[in-house]
SEVOLUM-565758 format. One record per residue: residue number from 1; residue in one letter; z, y, x of N, C-alpha, C in turn; chain. Coordinates in steps of 0.1 Angstrom, whole numbers, plus 5000, padded with zeros to 4 digits. Example, Ala and Ser with C-alpha at 12.3 -4.5 7.8 and 13.67 -1.06 7.14 Angstrom:
# SEVOLUM-565758
NODE 1 A 5078 4943 5132 5078 4955 5123 5078 4967 5132 A
NODE 2 S 5071 4978 5128 5071 4989 5137 5079 5000 5129 A
# end
This chain:
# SEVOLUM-565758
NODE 1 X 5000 4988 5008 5000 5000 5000 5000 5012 5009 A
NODE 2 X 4992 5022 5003 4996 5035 5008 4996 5046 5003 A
NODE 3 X 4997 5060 5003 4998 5073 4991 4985 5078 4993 A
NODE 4 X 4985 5079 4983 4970 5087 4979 4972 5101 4971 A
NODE 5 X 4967 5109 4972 4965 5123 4968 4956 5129 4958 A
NODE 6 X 4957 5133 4948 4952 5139 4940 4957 5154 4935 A
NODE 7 X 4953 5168 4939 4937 5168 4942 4935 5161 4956 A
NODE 8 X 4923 5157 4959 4920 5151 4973 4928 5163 4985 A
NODE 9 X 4930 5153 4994 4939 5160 5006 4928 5166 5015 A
NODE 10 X 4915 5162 5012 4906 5167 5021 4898 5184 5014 A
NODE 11 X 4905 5186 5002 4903 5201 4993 4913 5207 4996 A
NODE 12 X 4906 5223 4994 4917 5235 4995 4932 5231 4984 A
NODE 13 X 4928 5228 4974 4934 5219 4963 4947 5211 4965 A
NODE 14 X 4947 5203 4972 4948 5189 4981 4967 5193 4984 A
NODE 15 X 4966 5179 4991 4976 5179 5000 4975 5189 5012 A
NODE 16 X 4962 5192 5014 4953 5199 5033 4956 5212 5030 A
NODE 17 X 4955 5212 5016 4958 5232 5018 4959 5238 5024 A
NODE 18 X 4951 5254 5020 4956 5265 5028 4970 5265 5028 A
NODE 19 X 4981 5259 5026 4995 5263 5029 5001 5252 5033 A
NODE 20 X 4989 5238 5040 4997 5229 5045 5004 5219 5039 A
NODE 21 X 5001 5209 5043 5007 5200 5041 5026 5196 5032 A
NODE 22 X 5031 5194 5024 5042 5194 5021 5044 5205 5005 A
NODE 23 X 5034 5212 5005 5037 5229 4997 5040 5221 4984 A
NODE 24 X 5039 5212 4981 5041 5208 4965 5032 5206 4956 A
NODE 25 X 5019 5207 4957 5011 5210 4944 4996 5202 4942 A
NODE 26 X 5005 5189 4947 4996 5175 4941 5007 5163 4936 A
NODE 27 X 4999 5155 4935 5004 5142 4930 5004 5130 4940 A
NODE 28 X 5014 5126 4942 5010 5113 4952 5013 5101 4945 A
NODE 29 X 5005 5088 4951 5012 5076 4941 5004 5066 4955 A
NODE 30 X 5013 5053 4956 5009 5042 4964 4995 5039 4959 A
NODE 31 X 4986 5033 4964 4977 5023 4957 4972 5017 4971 A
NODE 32 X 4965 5004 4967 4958 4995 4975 4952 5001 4990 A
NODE 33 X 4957 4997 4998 4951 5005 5012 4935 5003 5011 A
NODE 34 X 4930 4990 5009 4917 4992 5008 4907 4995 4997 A
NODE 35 X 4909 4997 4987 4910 5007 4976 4913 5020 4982 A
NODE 36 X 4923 5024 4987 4919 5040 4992 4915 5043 5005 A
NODE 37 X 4909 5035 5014 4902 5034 5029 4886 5036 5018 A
NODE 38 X 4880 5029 5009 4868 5029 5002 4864 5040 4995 A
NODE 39 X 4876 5050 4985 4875 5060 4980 4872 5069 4989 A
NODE 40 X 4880 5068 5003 4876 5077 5012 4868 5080 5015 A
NODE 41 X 4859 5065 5019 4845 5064 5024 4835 5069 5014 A
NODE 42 X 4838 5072 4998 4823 5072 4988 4827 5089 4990 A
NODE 43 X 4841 5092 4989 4841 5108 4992 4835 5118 5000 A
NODE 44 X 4831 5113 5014 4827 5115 5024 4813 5112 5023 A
NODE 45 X 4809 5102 5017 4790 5099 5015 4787 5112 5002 A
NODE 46 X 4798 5114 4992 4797 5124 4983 4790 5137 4993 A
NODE 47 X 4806 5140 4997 4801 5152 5007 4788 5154 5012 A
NODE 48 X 4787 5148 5020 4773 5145 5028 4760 5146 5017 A
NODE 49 X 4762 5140 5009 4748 5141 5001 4743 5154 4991 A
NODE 50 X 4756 5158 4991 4759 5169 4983 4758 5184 4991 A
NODE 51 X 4761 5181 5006 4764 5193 5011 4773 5200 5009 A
NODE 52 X 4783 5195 5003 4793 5200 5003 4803 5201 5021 A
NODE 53 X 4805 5220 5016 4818 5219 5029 4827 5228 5025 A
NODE 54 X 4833 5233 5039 4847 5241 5036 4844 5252 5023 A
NODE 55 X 4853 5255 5015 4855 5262 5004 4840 5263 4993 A
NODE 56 X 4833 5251 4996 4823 5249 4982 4827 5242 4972 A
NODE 57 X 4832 5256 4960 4835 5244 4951 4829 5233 4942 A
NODE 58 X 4836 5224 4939 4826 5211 4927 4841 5207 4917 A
NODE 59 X 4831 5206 4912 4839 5198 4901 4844 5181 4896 A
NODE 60 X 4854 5178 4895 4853 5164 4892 4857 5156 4884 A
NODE 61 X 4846 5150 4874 4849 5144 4865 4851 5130 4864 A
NODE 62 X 4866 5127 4854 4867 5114 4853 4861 5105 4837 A
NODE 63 X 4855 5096 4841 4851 5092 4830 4853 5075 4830 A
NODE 64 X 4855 5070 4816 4856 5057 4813 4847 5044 4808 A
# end
């Protein structure tokens, strides 16, 4: 198991924030280490395909 972050830690949003690590204003919860080693990885092909970088925002939708 390990903690995962929502908003992503890799957003202004995040855990990463402009105010660093610790400030309060995500959610954390254990889940599956490889389950979130994989999320990371589609995150990061996201980025990439998207062009997304520092302070571009997007939006993200969850659906069922």
């Amino acid at each position: 198991m390990e903690c995962d972050e929502y908003p992503f830690a890799s957003t202004y949003q995040g855990a990463a924030g402009p105010t660093g690590k610790g400030h309060g204003h995500y959610s954390v919860r254990a889940v599956n280490g490889k389950h979130n080693g994989d999320h990371g990885d589609a995150l990061k092909r996201f980025y990439d395909a998207h062009h997304v970088a520092s302070s571009h925002p997007f939006c993200v939708s969850i659906a069922n």
